[in-house]
MIGUVO-511211 format. One record per residue (C-alpha): x, y, z. Coordinates in steps of 0.5 Angstrom, whole numbers, plus 500, padded with zeros to 3 digits. Layout:
<xx:X | yy:Y | zz:Z> .
...
//
This chain:
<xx:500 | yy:500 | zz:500> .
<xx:506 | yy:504 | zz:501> .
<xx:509 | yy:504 | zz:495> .
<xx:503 | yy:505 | zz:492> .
<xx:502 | yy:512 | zz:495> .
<xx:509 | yy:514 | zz:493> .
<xx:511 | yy:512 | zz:501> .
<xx:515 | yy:507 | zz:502> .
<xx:521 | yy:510 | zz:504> .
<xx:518 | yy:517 | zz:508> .
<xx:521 | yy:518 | zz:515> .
<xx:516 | yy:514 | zz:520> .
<xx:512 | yy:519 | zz:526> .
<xx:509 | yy:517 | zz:533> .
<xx:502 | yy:519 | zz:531> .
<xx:497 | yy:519 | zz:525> .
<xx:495 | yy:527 | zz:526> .
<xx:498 | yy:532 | zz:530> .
<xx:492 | yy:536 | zz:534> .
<xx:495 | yy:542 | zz:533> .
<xx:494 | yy:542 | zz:526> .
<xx:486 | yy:546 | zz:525> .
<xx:483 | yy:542 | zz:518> .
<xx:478 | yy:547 | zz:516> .
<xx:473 | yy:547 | zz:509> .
<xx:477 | yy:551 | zz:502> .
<xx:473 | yy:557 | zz:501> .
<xx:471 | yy:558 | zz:493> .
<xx:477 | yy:562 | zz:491> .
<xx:482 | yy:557 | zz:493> .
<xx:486 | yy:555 | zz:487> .
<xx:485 | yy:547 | zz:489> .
<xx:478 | yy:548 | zz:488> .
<xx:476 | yy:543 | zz:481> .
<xx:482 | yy:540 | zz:481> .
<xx:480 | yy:534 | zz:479> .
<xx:488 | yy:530 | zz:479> .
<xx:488 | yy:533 | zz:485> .
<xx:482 | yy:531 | zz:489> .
<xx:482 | yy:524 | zz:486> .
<xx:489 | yy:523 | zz:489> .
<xx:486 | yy:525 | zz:496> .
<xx:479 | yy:520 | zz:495> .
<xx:485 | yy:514 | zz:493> .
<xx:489 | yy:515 | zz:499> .
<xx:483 | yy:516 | zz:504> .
<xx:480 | yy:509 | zz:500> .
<xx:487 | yy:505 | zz:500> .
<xx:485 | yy:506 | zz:509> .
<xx:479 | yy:504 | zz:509> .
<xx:481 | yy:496 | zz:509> .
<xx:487 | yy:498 | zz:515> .
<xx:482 | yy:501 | zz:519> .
<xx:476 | yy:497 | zz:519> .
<xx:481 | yy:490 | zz:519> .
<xx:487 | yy:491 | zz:523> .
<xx:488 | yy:498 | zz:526> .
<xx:482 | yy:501 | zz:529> .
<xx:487 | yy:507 | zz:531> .
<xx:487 | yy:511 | zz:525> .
<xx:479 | yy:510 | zz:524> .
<xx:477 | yy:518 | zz:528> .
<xx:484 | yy:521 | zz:523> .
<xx:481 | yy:517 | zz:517> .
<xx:473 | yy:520 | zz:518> .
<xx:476 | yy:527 | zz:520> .
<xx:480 | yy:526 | zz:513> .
<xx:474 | yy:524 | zz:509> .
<xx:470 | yy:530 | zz:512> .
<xx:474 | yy:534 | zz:506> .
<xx:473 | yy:529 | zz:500> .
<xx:469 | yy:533 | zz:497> .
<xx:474 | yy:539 | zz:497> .
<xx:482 | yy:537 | zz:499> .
<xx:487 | yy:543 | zz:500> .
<xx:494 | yy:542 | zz:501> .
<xx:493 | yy:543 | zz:508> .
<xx:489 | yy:535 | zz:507> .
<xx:493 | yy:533 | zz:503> .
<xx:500 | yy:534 | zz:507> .
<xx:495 | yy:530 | zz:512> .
<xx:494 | yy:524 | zz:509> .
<xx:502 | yy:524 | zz:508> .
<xx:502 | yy:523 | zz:516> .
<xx:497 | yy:518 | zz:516> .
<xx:502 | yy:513 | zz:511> .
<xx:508 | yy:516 | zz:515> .
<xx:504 | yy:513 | zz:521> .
<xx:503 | yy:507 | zz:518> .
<xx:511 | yy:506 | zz:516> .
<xx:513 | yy:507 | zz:523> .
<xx:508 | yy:501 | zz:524> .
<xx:509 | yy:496 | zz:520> .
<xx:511 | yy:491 | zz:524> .
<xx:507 | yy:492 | zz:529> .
<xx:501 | yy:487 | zz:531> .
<xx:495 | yy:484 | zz:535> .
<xx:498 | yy:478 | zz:540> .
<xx:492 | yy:474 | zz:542> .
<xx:496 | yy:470 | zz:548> .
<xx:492 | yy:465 | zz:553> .
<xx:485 | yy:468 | zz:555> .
<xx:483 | yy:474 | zz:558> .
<xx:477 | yy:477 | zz:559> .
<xx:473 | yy:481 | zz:555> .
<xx:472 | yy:489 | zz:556> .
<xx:469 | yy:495 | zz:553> .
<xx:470 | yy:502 | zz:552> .
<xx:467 | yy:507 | zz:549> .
<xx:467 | yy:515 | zz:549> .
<xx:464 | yy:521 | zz:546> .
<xx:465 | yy:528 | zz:546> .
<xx:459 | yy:533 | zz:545> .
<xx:459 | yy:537 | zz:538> .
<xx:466 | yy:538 | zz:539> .
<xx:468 | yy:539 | zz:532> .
<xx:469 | yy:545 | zz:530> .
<xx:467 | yy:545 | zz:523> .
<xx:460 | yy:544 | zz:523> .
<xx:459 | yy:542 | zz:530> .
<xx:458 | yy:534 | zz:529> .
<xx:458 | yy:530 | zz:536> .
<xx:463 | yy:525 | zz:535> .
<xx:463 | yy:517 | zz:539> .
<xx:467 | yy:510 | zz:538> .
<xx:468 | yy:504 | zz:542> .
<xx:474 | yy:499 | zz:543> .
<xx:473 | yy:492 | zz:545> .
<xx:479 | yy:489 | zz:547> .
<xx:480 | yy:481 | zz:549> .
<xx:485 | yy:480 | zz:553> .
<xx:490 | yy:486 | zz:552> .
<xx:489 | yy:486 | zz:544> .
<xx:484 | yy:491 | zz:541> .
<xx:480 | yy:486 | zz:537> .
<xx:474 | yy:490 | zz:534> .
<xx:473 | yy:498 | zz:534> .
<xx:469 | yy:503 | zz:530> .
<xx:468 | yy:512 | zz:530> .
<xx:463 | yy:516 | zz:527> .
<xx:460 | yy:522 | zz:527> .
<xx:453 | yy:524 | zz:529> .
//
């Protein structure tokens, strides 16, 4: 997946997004707008996540929605984001789920009350954990 971005030798980074980088809507003068090549090389890297997301790294599942909020109109700004995802990714190739002996099932959730800033939309998710491995996850807006 990385090679296929153009990714496989960035450096990798701790986090999928920094969260002091503000993603906000383009307005209709950006020059970004219309862009075709621009906005189909966004909406194939944001569908290159999807299977990691809902298979093996439920992680990345707010970063990927939160990305996806801007597919209709990506910047560079969303782009550059993106890159960090697959940075991420890269630093997390040889990590993975080890299911040892049994454990107990537990569950989380959270959920945060209109705290997207954008277009005010609450967000929730939940983690199920089997043992010590994460084994089901999902985030979403409302």
């Amino acid at each position: 997946m990385l090679e296929s971005v153009g990714m496989s030798n960035c450096n990798p980074i701790a986090t999928p997004i920094d969260p002091n980088v503000k993603l906000i809507p383009l307005t209709d003068s950006d020059p970004h707008i219309g862009n075709a090549k621009f906005q189909h090389d966004y909406l194939s890297g944001l569908g290159k996540l999807m299977y990691p997301t809902v298979t093996t790294c439920p992680n990345l599942a707010y970063t990927v929605q939160h990305l996806l909020q801007f597919s209709i109109r990506p910047g560079p700004k969303h782009m550059s984001a993106l890159k960090c995802v697959f940075c991420y990714l890269h630093g997390t190739i040889t990590l993975g789920i080890t299911f040892r002996g049994t454990g107990d099932l537990h569950m989380y959730s959270d959920s945060n009350w209109a705290s997207d800033t954008v277009d005010r939309h609450s967000i929730t998710g939940y983690i199920s954990y089997f043992g010590s491995a994460p084994i089901s996850g999902l985030l979403g807006s409302s």
